[in-house]
C-alpha positions as CSV (number, residue, x, y, z in Angstrom):
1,X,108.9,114.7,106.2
2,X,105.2,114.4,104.1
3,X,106.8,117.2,101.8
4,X,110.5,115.1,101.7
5,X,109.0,112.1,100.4
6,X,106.6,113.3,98.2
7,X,109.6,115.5,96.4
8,X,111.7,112.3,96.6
9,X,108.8,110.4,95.0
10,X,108.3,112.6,92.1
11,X,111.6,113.8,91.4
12,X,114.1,111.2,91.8
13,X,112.1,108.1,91.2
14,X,109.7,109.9,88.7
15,X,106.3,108.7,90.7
16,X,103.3,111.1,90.5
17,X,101.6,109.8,93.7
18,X,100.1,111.3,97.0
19,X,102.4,110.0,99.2
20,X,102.7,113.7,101.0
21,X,100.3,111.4,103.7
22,X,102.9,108.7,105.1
23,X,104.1,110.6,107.9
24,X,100.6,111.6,109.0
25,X,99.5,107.5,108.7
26,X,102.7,107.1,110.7
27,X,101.7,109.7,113.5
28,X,98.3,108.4,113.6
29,X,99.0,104.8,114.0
30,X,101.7,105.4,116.9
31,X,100.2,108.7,118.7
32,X,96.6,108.9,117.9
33,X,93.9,110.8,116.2
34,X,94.7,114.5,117.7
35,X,98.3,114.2,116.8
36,X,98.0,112.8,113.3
37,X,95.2,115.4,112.8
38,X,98.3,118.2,114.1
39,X,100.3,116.7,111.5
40,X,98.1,116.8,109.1
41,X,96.7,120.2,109.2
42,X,100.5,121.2,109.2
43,X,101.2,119.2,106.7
44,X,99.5,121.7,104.4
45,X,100.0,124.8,105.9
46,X,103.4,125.3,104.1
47,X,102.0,124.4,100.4
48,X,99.2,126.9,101.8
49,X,101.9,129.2,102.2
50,X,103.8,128.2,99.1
51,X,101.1,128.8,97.0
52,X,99.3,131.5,98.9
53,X,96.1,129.9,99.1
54,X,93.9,127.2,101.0
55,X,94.4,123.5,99.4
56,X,90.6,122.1,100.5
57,X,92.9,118.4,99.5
58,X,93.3,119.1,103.3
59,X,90.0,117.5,104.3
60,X,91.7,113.9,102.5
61,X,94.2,114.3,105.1
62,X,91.9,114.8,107.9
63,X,89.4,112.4,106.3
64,X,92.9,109.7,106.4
65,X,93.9,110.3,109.9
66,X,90.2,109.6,110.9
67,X,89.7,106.3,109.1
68,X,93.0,105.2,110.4
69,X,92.1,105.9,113.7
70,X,88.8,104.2,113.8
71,X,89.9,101.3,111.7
72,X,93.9,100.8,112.5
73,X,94.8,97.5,114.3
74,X,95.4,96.8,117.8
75,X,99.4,96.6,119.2
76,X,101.2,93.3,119.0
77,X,100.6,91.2,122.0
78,X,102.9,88.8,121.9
79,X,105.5,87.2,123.2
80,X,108.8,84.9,122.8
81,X,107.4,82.4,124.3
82,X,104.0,82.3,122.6
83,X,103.5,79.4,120.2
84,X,104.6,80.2,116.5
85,X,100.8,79.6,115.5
86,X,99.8,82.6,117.5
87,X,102.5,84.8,116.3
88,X,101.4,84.1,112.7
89,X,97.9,84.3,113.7
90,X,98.5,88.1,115.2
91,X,100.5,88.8,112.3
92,X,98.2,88.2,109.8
93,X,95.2,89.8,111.7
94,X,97.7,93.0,111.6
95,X,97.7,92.5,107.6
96,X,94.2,91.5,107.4
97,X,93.0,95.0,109.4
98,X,96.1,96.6,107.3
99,X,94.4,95.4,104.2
100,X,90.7,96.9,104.8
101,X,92.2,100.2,106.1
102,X,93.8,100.3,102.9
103,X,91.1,99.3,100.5
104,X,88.6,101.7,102.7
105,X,91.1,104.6,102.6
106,X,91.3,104.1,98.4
107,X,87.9,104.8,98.1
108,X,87.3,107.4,100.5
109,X,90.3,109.1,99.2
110,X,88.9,108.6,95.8
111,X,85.7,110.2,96.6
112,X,86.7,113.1,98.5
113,X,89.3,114.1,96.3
114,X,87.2,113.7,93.2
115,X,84.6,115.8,95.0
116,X,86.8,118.1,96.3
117,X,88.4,118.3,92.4
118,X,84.9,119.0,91.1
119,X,83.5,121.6,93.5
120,X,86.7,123.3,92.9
121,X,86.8,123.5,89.4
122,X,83.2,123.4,88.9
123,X,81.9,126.1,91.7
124,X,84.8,128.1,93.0
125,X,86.4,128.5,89.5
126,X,89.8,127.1,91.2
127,X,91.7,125.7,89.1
128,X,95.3,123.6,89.5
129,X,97.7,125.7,88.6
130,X,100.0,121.9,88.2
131,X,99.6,118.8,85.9
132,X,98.5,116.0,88.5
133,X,98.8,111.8,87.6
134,X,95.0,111.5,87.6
135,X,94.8,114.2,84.9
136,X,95.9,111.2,82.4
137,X,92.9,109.2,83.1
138,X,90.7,111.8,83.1
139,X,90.7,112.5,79.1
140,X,89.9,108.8,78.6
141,X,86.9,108.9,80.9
142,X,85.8,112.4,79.3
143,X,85.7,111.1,75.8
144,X,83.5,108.2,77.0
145,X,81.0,111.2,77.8
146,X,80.6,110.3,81.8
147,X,79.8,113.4,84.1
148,X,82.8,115.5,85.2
149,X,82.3,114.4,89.5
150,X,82.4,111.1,88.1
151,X,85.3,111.4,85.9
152,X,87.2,113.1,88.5
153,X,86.2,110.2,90.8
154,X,87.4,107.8,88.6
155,X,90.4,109.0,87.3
156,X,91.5,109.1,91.2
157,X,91.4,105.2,91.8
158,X,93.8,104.0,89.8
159,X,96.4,106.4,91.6
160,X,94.6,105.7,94.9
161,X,95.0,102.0,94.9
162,X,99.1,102.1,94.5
163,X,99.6,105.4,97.1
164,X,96.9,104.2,99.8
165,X,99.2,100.8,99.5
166,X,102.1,102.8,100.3
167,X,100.7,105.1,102.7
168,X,98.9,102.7,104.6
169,X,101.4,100.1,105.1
170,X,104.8,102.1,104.9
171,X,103.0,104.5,107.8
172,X,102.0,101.6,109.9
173,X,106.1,100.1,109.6
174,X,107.0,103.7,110.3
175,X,105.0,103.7,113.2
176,X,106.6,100.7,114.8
177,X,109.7,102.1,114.3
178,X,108.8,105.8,115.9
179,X,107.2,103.4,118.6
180,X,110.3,101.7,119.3
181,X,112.9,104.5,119.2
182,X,110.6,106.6,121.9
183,X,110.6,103.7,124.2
């Protein structure tokens, strides 16, 4: 499904974003860290396969389910009968805790994939073999002279704060759902 949406994404609404993550989001808020960590190794085992190498972008995924785990917000517990003021109130702690995963996932992402990006190019001589929607900030931030692990930090956030939105949110809605229809 990671590899469905991300196609869908970038081919049919014509958004370069990493949204290949929603499903492991999903998994990890409904089922826990050892079954969004499943998902998420999986996840890139048939790019792996695709490309016939290892994607180290893995360790974002890992890094995802992790900080999702540690940081995602309790279950609903509510009921019909609860006063409207302490529905809104557990709604908007959801969004509040929503909110900081989100902005915490952004960075980390950020970091780890610029790092990731740098070692790679820099140390193991791999290089991307695709033109990636961070690549357009880059050129900006290299003509400004910054080092290259902070220009491929950089160039990372602006991408990172629209997809962690998505990702975080959209795999926390899909995660009620999955909770719901395995009930």
């Amino acid at each position: 499904m990671n590899i469905l949406v991300t196609v869908f994404f970038r081919d049919f609404l014509g958004l370069s974003l990493y949204i290949d993550t929603v499903f492991n989001a999903a998994i990890a808020f409904a089922a826990g860290l050892v079954p969004g960590l499943v998902v998420a190794v999986l996840s890139w085992f048939i790019p792996c396969l695709y490309y016939n190498h290892f994607n180290f972008y893995v360790l974002c995924s890992i890094a995802e389910v992790l900080l999702i785990c540690a940081l995602k917000p309790a279950a609903l517990a509510i009921s019909q009968n609860d006063p409207k003021e302490k529905i809104i109130s557990s709604y908007t702690s959801i969004a509040a805790k929503l909110m900081l995963l989100y902005i915490v996932c952004a960075v980390t992402i950020s970091v780890l994939g610029g790092i990731i990006n740098y070692v790679s190019d820099v140390f193991l001589e791999v290089h991307l073999r695709y033109y990636s929607v961070e690549d357009t900030f880059k050129h900006g931030l290299i003509m400004n002279n910054l080092p290259v692990l902070a220009v491929n930090i950089l160039s990372r956030i602006q991408v990172n704060i629209v997809d962690r939105f998505i990702v975080i949110f959209g795999g926390y809605i899909i995660s009620r759902g999955l909770v719901k229809l395995l009930r």
